[in-house]
PyMOL Python script that loads the backbone (N, CA, C, O; Angstrom):
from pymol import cmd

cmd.read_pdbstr("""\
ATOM      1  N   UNK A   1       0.818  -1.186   0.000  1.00  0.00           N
ATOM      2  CA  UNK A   1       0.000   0.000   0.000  1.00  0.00           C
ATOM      3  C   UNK A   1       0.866   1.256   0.000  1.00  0.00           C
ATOM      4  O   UNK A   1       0.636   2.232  -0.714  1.00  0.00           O
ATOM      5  N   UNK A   2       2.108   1.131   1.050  1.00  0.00           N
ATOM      6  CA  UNK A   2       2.928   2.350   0.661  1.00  0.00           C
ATOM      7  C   UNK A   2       3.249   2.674  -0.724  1.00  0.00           C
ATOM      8  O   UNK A   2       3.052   3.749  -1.291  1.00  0.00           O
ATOM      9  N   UNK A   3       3.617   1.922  -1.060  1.00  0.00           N
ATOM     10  CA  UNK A   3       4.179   2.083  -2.643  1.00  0.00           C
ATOM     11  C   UNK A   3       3.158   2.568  -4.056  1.00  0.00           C
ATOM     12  O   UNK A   3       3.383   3.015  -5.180  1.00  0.00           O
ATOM     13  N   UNK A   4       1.950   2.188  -3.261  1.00  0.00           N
ATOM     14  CA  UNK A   4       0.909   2.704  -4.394  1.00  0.00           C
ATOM     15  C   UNK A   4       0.634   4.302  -3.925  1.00  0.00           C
ATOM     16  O   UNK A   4       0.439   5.313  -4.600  1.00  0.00           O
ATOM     17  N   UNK A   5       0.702   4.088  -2.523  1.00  0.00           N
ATOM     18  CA  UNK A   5       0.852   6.046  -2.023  1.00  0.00           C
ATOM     19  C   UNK A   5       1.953   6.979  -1.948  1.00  0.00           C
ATOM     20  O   UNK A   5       2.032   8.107  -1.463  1.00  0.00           O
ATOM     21  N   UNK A   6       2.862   6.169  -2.601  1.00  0.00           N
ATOM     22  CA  UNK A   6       3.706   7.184  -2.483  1.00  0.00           C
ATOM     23  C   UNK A   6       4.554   6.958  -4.439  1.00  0.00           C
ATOM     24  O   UNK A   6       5.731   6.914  -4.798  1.00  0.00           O
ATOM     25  N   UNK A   7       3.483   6.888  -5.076  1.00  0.00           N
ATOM     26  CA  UNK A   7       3.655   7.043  -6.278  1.00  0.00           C
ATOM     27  C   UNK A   7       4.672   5.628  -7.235  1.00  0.00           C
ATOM     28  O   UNK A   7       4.758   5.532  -8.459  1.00  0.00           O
ATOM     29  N   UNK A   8       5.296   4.724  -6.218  1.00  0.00           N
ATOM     30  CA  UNK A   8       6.276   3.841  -6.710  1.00  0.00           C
ATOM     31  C   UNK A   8       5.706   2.842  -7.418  1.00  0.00           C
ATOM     32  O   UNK A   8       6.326   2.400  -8.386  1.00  0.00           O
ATOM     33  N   UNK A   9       4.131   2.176  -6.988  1.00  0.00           N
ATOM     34  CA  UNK A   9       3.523   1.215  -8.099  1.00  0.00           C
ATOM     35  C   UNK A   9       2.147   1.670  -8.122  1.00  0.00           C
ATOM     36  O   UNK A   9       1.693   2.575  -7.422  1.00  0.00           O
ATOM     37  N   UNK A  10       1.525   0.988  -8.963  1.00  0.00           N
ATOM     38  CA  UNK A  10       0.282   1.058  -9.553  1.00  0.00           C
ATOM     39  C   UNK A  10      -0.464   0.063  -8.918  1.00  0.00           C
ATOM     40  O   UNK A  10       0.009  -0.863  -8.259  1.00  0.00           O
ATOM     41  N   UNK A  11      -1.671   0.285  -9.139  1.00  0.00           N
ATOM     42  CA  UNK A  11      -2.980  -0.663  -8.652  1.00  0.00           C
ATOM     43  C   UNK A  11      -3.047  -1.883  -9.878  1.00  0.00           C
ATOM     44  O   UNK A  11      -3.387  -1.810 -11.059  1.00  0.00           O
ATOM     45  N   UNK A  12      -2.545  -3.073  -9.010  1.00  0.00           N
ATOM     46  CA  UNK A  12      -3.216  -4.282  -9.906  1.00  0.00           C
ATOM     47  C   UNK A  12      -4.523  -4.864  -9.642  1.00  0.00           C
ATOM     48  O   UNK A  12      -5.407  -4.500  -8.867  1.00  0.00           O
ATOM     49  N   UNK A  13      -4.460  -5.838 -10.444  1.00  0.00           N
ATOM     50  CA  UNK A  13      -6.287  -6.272 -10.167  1.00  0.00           C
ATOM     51  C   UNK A  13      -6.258  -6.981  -9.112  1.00  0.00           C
ATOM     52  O   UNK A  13      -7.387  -6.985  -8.622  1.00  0.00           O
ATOM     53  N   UNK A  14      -4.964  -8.063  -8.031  1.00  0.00           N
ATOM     54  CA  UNK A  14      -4.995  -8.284  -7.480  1.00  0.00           C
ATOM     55  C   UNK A  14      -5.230  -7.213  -6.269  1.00  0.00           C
ATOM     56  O   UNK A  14      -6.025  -7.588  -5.408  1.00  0.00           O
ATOM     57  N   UNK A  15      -4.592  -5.833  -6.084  1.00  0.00           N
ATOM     58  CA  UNK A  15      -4.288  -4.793  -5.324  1.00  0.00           C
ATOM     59  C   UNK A  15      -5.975  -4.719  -5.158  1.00  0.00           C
ATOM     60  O   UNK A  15      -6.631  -4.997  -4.153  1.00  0.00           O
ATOM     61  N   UNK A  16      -6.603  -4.111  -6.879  1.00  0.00           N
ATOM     62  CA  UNK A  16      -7.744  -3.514  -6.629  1.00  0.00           C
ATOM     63  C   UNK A  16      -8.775  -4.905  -5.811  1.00  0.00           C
ATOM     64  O   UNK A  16      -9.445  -4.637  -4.814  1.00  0.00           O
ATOM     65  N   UNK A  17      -8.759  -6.078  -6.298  1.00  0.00           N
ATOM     66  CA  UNK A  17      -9.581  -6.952  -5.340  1.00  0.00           C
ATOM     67  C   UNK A  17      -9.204  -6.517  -3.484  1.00  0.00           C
ATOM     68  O   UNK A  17     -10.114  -5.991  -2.843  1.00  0.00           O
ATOM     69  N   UNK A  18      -8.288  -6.704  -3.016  1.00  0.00           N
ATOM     70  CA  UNK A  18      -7.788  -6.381  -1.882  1.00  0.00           C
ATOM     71  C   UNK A  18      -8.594  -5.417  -1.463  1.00  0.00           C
ATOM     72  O   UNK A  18      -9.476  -5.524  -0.610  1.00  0.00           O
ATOM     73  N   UNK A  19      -8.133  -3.987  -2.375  1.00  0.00           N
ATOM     74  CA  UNK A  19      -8.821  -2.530  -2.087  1.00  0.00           C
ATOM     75  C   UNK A  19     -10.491  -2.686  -1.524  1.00  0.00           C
ATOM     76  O   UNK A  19     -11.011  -2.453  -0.433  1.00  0.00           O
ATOM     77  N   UNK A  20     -11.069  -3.233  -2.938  1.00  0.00           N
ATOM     78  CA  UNK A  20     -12.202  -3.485  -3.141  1.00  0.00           C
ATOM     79  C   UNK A  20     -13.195  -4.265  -1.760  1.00  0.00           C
ATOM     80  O   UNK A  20     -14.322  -4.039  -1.321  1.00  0.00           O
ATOM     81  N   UNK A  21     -12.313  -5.069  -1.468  1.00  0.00           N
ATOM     82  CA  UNK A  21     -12.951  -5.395  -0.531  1.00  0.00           C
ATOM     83  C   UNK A  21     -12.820  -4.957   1.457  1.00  0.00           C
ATOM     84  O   UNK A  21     -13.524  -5.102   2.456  1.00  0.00           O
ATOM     85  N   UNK A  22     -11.641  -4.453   1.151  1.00  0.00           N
ATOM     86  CA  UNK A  22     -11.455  -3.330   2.464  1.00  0.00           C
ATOM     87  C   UNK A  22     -12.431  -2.434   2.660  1.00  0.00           C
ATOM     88  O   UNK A  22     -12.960  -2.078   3.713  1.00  0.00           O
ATOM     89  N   UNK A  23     -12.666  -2.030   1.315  1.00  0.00           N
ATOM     90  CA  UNK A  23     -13.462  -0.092   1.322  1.00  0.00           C
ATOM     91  C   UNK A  23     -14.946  -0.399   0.889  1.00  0.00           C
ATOM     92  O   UNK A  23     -15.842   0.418   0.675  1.00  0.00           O
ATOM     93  N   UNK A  24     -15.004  -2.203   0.788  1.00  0.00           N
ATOM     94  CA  UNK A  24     -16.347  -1.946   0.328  1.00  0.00           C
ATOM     95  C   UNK A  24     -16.978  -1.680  -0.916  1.00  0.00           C
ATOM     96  O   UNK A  24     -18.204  -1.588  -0.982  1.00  0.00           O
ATOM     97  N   UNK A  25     -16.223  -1.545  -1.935  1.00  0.00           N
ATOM     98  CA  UNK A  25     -16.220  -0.971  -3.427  1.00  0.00           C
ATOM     99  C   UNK A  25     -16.287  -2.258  -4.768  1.00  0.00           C
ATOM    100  O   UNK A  25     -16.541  -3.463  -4.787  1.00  0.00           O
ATOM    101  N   UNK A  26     -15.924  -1.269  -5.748  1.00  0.00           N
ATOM    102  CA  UNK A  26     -15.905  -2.569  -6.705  1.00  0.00           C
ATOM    103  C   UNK A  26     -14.168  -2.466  -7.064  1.00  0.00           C
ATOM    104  O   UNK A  26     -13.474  -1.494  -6.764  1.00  0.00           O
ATOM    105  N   UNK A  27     -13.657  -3.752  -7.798  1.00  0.00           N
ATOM    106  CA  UNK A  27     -12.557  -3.861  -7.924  1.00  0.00           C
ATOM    107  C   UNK A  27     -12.689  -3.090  -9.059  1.00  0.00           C
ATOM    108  O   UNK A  27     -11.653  -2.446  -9.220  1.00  0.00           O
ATOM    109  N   UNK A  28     -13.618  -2.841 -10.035  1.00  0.00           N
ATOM    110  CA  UNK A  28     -13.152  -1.505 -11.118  1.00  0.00           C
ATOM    111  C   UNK A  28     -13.271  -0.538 -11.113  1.00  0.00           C
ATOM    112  O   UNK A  28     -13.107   0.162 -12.112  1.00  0.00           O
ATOM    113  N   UNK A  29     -13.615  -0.103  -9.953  1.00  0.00           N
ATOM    114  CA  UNK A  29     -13.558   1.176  -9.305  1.00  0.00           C
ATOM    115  C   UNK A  29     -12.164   1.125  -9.322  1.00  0.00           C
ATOM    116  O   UNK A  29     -11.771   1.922 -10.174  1.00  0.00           O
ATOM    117  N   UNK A  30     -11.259   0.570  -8.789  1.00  0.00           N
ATOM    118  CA  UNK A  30     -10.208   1.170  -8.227  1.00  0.00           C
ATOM    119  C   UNK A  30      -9.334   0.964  -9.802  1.00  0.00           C
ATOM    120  O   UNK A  30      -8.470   1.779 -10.128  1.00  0.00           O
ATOM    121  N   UNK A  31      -9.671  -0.142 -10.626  1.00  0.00           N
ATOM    122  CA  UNK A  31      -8.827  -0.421 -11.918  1.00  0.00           C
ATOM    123  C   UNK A  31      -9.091   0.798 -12.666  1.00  0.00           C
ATOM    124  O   UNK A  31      -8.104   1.408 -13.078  1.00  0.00           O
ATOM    125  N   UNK A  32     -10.318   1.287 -12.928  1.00  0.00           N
ATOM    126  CA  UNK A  32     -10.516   2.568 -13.591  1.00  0.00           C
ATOM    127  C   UNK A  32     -10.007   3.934 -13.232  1.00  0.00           C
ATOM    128  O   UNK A  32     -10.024   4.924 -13.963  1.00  0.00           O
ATOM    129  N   UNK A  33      -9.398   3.823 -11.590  1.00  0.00           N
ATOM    130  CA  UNK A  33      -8.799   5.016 -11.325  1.00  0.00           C
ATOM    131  C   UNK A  33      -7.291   5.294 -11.580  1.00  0.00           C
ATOM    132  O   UNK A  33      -6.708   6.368 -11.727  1.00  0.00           O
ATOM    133  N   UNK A  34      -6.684   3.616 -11.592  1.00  0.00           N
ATOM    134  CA  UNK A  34      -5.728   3.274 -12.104  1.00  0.00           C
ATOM    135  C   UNK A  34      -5.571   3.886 -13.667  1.00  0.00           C
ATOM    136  O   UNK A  34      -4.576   4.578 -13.881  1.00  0.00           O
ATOM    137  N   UNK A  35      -6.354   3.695 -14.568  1.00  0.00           N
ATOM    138  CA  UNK A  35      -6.675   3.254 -15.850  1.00  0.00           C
ATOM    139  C   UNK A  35      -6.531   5.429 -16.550  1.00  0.00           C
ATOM    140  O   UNK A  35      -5.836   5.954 -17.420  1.00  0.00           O
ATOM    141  N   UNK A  36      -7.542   5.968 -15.612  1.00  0.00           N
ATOM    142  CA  UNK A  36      -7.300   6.914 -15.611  1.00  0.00           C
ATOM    143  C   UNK A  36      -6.073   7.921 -15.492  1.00  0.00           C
ATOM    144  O   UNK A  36      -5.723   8.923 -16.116  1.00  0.00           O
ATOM    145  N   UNK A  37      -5.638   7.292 -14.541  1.00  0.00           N
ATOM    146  CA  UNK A  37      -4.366   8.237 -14.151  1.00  0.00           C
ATOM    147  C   UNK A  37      -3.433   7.933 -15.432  1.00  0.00           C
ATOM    148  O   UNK A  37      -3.189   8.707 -16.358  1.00  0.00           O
ATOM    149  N   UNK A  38      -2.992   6.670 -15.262  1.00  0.00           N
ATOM    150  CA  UNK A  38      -1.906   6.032 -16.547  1.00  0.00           C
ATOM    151  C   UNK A  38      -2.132   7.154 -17.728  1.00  0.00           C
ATOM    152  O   UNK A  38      -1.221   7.860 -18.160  1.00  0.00           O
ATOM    153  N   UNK A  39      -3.602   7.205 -18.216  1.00  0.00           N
ATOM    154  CA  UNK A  39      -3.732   7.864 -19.525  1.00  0.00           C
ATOM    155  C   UNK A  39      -3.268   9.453 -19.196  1.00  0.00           C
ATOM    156  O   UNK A  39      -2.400   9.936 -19.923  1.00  0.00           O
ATOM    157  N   UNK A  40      -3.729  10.113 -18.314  1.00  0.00           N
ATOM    158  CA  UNK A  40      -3.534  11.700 -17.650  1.00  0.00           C
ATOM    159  C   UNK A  40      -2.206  11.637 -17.615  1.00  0.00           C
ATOM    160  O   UNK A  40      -1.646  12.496 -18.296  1.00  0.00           O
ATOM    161  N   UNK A  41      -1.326  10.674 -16.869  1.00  0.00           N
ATOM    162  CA  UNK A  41       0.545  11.097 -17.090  1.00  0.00           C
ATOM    163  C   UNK A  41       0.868  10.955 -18.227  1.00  0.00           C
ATOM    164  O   UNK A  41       1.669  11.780 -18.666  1.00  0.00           O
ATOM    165  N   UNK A  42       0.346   9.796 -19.199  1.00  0.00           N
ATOM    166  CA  UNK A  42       1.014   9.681 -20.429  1.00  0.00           C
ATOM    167  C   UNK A  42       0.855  10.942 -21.360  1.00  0.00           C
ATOM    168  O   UNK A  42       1.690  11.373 -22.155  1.00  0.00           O
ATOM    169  N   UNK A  43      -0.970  11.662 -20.962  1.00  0.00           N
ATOM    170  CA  UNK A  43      -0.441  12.631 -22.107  1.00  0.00           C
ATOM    171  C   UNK A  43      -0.044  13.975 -21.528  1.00  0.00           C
ATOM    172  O   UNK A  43      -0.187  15.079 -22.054  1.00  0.00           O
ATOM    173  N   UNK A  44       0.479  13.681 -20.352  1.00  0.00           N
ATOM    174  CA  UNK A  44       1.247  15.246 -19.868  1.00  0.00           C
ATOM    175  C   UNK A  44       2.661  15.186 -19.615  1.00  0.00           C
ATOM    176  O   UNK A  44       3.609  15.952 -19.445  1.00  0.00           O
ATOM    177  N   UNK A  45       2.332  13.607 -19.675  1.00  0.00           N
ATOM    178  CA  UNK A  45       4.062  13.461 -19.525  1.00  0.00           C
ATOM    179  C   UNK A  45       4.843  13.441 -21.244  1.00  0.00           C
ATOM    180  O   UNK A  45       5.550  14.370 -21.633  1.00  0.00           O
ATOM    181  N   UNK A  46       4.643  12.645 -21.789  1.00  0.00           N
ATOM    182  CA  UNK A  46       5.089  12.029 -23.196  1.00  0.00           C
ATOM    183  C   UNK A  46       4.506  12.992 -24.765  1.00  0.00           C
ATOM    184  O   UNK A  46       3.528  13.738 -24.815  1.00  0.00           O
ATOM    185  N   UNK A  47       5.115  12.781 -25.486  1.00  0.00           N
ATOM    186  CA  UNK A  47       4.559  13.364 -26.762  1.00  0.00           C
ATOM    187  C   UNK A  47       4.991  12.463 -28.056  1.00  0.00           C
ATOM    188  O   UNK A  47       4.945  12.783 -29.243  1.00  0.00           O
ATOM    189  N   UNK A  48       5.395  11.322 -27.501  1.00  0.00           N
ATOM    190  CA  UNK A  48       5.424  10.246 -28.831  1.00  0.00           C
ATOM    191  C   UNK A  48       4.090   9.906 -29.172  1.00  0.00           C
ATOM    192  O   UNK A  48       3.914   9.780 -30.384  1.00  0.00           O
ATOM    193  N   UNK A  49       3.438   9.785 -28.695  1.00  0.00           N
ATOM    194  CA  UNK A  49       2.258   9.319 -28.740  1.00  0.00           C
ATOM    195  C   UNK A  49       1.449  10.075 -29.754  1.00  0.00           C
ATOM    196  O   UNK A  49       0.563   9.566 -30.441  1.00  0.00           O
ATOM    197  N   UNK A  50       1.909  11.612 -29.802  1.00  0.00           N
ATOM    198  CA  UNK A  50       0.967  12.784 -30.686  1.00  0.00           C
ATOM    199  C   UNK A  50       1.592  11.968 -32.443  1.00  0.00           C
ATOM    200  O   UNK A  50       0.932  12.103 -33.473  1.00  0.00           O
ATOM    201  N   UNK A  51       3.027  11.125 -32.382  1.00  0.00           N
ATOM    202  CA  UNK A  51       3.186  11.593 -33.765  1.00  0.00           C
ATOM    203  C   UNK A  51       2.526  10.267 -34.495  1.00  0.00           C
ATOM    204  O   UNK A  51       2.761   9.987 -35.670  1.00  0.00           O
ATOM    205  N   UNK A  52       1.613   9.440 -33.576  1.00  0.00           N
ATOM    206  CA  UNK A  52       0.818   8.643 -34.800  1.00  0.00           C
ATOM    207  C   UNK A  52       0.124   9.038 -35.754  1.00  0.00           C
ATOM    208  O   UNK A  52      -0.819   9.760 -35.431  1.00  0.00           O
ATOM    209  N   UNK A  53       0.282   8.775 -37.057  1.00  0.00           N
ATOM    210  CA  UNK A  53      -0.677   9.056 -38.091  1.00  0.00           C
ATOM    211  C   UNK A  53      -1.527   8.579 -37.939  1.00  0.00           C
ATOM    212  O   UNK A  53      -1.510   7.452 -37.444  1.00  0.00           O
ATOM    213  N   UNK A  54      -3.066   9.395 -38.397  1.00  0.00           N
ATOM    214  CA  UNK A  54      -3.978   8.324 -38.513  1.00  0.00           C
ATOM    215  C   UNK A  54      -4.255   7.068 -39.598  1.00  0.00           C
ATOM    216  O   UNK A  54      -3.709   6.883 -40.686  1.00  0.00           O
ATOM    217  N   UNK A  55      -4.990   6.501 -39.124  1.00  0.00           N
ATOM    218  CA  UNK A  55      -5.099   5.634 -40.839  1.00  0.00           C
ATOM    219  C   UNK A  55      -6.782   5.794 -41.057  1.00  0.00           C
ATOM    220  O   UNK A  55      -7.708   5.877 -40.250  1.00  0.00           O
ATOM    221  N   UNK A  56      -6.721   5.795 -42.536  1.00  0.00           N
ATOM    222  CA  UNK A  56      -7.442   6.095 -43.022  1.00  0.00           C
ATOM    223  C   UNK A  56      -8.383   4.675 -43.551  1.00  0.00           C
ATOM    224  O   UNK A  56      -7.693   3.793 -44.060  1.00  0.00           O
ATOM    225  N   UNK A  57      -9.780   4.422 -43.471  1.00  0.00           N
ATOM    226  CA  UNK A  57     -10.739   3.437 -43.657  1.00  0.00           C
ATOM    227  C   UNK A  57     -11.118   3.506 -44.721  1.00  0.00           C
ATOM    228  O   UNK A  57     -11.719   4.555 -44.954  1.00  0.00           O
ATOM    229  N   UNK A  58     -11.028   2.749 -45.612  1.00  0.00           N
ATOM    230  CA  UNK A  58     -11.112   2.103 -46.731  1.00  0.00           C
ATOM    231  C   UNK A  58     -12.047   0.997 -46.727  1.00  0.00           C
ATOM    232  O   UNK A  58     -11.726   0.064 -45.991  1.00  0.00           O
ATOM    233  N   UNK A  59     -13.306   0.860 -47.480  1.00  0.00           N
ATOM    234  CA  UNK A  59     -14.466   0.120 -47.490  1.00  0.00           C
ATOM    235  C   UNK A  59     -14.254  -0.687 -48.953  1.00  0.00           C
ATOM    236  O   UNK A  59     -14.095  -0.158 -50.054  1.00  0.00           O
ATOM    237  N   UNK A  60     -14.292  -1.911 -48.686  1.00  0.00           N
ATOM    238  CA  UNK A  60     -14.286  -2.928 -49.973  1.00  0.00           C
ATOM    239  C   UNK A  60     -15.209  -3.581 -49.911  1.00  0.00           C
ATOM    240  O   UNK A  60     -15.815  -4.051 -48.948  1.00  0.00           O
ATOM    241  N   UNK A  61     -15.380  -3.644 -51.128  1.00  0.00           N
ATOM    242  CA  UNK A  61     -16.868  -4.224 -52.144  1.00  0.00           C
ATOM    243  C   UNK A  61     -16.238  -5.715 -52.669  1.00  0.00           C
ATOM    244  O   UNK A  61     -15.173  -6.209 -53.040  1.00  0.00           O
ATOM    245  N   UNK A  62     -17.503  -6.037 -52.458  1.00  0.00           N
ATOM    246  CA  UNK A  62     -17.040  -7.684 -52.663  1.00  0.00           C
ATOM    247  C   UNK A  62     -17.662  -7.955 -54.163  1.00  0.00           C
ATOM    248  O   UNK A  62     -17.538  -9.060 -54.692  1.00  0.00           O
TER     249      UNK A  62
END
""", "prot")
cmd.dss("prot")
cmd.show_as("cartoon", "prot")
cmd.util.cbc("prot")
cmd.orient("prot")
């Protein structure tokens, strides 16, 4: 638990079952807060991520 409060690991699904059932909650409660954060550092932290191109959808006729 220290380590998830003091920023060193992340919530696994084992963690969030644990959580989940301490606080009473659901275990994707706590995976989604997980799930959340990950995405919020990646795009404030990183900018590789901006240089994907998109791809473009192409519909074929049979």
């Amino acid at each position: 638990m220290s380590k998830i409060v003091n920023g060193k690991s992340g919530i696994t699904p084992d963690m969030a079952l644990r959580l989940s059932q301490a606080f009473k909650t659901t275990p994707d409660m706590w995976l989604n807060l997980q799930k959340e954060y990950d995405l919020w550092n990646t795009r404030n932290t990183s900018t590789e991520w901006k240089t994907v191109e998109s791809l473009e959808i192409v519909e074929s006729y049979a």
